[in-house]
N, C-alpha and C positions, 0 to 999 in steps of 0.2 A: 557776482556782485561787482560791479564797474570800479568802487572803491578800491577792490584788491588790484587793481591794472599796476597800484605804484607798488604794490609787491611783486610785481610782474616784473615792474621797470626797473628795482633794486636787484631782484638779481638775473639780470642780464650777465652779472662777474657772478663766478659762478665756480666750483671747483672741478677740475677738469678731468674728472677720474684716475689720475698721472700721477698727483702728489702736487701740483700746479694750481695754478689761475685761468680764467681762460674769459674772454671778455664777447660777449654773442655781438657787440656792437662796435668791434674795430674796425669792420672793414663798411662800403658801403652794400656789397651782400649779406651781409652779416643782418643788418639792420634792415634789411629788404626782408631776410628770412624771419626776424624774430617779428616785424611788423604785420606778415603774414599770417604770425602765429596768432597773434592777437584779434581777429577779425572780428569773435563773436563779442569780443570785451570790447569794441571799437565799432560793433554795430549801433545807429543813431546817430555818430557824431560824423560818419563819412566812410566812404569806400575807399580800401587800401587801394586797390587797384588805379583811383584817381591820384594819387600819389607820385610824383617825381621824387624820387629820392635819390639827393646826391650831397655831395661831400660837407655843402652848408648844412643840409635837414639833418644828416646823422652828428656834427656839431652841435646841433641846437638839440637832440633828443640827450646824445652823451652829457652835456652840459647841467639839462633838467635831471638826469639820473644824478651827477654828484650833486645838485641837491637835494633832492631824497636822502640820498644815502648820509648826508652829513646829518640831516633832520632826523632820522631814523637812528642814526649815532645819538644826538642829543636826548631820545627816548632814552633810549637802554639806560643811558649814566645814571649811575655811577658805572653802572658794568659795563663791561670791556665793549667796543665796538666790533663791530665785524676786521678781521685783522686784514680783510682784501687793499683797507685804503685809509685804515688808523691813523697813516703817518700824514696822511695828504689830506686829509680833510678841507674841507671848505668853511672858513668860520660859518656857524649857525647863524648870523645874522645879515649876511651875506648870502645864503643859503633860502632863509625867509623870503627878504627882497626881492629873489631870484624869480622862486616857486609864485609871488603873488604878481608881481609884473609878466610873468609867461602867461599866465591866468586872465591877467587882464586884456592883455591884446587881442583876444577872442571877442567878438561881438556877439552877445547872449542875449535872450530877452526869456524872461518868467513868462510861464503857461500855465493857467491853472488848465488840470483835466481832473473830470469826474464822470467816470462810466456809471454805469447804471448799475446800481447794487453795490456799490461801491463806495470810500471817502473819497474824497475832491486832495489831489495832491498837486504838487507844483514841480514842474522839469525845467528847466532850463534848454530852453533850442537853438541852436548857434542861429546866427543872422550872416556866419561870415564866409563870405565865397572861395576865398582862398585856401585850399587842402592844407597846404602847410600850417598856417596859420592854427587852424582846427584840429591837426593832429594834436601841437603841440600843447595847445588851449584845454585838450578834452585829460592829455597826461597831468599836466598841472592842476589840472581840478580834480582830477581822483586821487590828487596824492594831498590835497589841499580835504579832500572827502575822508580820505583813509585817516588822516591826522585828526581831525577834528571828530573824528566817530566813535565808538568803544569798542573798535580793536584794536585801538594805539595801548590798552593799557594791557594788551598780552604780546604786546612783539616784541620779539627777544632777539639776540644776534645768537645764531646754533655756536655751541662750543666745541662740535665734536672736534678733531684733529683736522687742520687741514679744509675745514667748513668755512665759506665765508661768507654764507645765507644770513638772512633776517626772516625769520618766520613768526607767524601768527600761534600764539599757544592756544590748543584747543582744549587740554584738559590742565588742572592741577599738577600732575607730575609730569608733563613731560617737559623734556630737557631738550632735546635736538629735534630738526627740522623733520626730520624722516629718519625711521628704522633702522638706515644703513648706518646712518650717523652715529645710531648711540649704540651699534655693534662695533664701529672703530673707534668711539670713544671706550667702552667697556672691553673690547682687547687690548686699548693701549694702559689702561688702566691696570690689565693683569701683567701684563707685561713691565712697566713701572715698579709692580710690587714684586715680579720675580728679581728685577734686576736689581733691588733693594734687599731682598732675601741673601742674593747672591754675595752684595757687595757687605751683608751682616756676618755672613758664616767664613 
């Protein structure tokens, strides 16, 4: 689903298996690599391949990520934000402004299609020639899609230890982003209660 791209694009920061941070979009390989990952989620709105990507496009991609991620902060609250970038946030309205002026610069025109057997639904098809442009256009509208849809009211920021993802909750209980997470959140958790044992006896 195209909507999840801005869960994509939030964790670009990411934990770096080390006890660290690690950010897929500092360099401009970096942003070459993760934009290549993205292809099938980026198929319709343009070929990575037609892509120059240099030190202005990974600004303006980095840019649109903190605001996601500040907007994606503004969900969780009251709960804690992702601790990757808690202290540096982008005010939320700021953030807004951002995410809907990136959106706009895209020249789009509504389509209805209706196959045959089918309802008649509406896409949106760029009209704008410029790759850059379109990349940035198609990020802001999935994350502009992601917000405005019903999986804003399950995304959480993971609390394992050391996690500094935003995931989508798929059932009732669960708590972390993935499996790994809530095996180091439930070892540091026994660990806690030993060193509490310890510090009783």
């Amino acid at each position: 689903m195209r909507r999840l791209q801005a869960l994509e694009l939030a964790s670009t920061i990411r934990h770096d298996g080390h006890g660290g941070v690690t950010d897929d979009l500092d360099t401009v390989q970096g942003t070459v690599r993760w934009l290549h990952g993205q292809g099938e989620l980026l198929a319709g709105h343009l070929a990575v391949e037609d892509l120059e990507v240099d030190e202005e496009l990974r600004a303006g991609v980095v840019e649109l990520r903190r605001a996601v991620r500040a907007l994606f902060a503004r969900v969780v609250s009251p709960g804690p934000p992702s601790p990757a970038d808690a202290h540096r946030l982008m005010p939320a309205d700021r953030a807004l402004a951002h995410l809907n002026a990136t959106a706009a610069t895209e020249r789009v025109t509504p389509r209805l299609v209706w196959p045959d057997g089918a309802d008649p639904s509406v896409r949106l098809l760029s009209d704008e020639p410029e790759p850059r442009i379109r990349l940035l256009g198609a990020l802001a509208r999935s994350a502009i899609d992601f917000l405005s849809g019903p999986e804003i009211r399950q995304l959480r920021a993971c609390t394992a230890p050391r996690c500094v993802r935003y995931f989508v909750k798929a059932h009732g209980r669960q708590e972390w982003c993935k499996p790994s997470c809530g095996n180091r959140a439930r070892a540091a958790r026994h660990y806690r209660r030993q060193q509490d044992d310890a510090v009783r006896d």
